[in-house]
N, C-alpha and C positions, 0 to 999 in steps of 0.2 A: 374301565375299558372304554375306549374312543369307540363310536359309532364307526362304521366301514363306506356308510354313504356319507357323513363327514367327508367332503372334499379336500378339507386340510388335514386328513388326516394323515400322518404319513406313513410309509409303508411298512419303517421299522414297527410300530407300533401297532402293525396287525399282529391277530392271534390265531395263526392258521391251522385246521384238522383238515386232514389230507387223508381220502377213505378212498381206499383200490385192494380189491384182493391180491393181488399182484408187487410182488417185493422189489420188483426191477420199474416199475410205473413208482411206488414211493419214493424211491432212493430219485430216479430222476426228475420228475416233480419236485419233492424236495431240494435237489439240486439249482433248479430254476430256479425256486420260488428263493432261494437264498440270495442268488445271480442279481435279482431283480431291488433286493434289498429286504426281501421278509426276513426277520430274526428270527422267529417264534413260529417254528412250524413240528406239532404234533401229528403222525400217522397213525392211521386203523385200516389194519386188512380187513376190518368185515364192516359191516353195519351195525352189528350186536357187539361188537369192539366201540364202536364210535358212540353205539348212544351211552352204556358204562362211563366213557368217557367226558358225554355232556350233563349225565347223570349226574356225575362227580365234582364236577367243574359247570353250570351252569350257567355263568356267565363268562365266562372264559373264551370261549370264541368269537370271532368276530367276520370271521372267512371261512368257508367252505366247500373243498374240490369233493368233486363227487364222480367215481366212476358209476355208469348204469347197470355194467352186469358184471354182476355179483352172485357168489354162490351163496344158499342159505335165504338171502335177504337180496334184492336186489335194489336199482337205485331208484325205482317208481315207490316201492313200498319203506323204502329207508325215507324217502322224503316223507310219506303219510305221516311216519314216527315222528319222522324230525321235526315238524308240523306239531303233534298233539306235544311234545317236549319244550314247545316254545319258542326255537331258535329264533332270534329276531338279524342273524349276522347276514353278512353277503354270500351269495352261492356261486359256486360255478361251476358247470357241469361240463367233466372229461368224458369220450370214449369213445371207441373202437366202434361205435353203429353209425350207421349213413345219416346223412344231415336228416332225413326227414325223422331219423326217431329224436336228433339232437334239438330237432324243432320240438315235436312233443315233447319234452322232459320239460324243455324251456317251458312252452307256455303251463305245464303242469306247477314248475315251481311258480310261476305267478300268478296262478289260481289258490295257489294254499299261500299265498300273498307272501313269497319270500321277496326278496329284495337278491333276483334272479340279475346276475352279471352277465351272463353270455354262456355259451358252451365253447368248447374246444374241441377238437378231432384230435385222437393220437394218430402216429407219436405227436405230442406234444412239446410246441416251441417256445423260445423265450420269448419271442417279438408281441404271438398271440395270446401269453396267460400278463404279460408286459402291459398289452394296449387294454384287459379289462380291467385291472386291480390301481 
């Protein structure tokens, strides 16, 4: 698997998990992220879907959308996880809360030293998940 901060890497060659409880944010997420040129892009409605899935697959990903609220699991403690599990991919965090929480998540993912891309505001556009990936 290509590193994701590899600058030369190209887009077909990301391995994307796309985590939203929300069936209409995956499909259109998804739909972008295809737009933009990703191939490879797997969804989890939850958190506890997503780690199973890194669980499974641990080196497999390479990119990761993140909505913050989430039932069950949200996206502050899905990172803690996602942290003790390893991830070493790109992040980027989706969601529906006001820029100052999408600041906190941000400087949160760069405290458990993710290799944090930016956040986005939904709904989400091609232009802006475009200019981080």
């Amino acid at each position: 698997m290509l590193p994701l901060s590899d600058f030369a890497t190209p887009r077909s060659a990301i391995q994307a998990l796309l985590v939203d409880d929300d069936s209409f944010q995956l499909e259109l997420i998804s739909d972008i992220l295809r737009g933009i040129g990703v191939a490879e892009i797997t969804t989890a409605a939850s958190g506890a879907q997503a780690l199973e899935l890194l669980s499974a697959h641990p080196d497999r990903f390479n990119l990761m959308l993140l909505d913050l609220h989430m039932p069950g699991m949200d996206g502050f403690q899905f990172m803690e996880a996602l942290a003790n599990a390893g991830f070493t991919g790109g992040l980027i965090i989706v969601s529906g809360q006001d820029e100052e929480v999408l600041h906190a998540a941000s400087r949160v993912a760069r405290l458990r030293r993710f290799s944090c891309l930016g956040s986005v505001s939904k709904p989400v556009g091609k232009a802006a998940l475009a200019q981080l990936i």
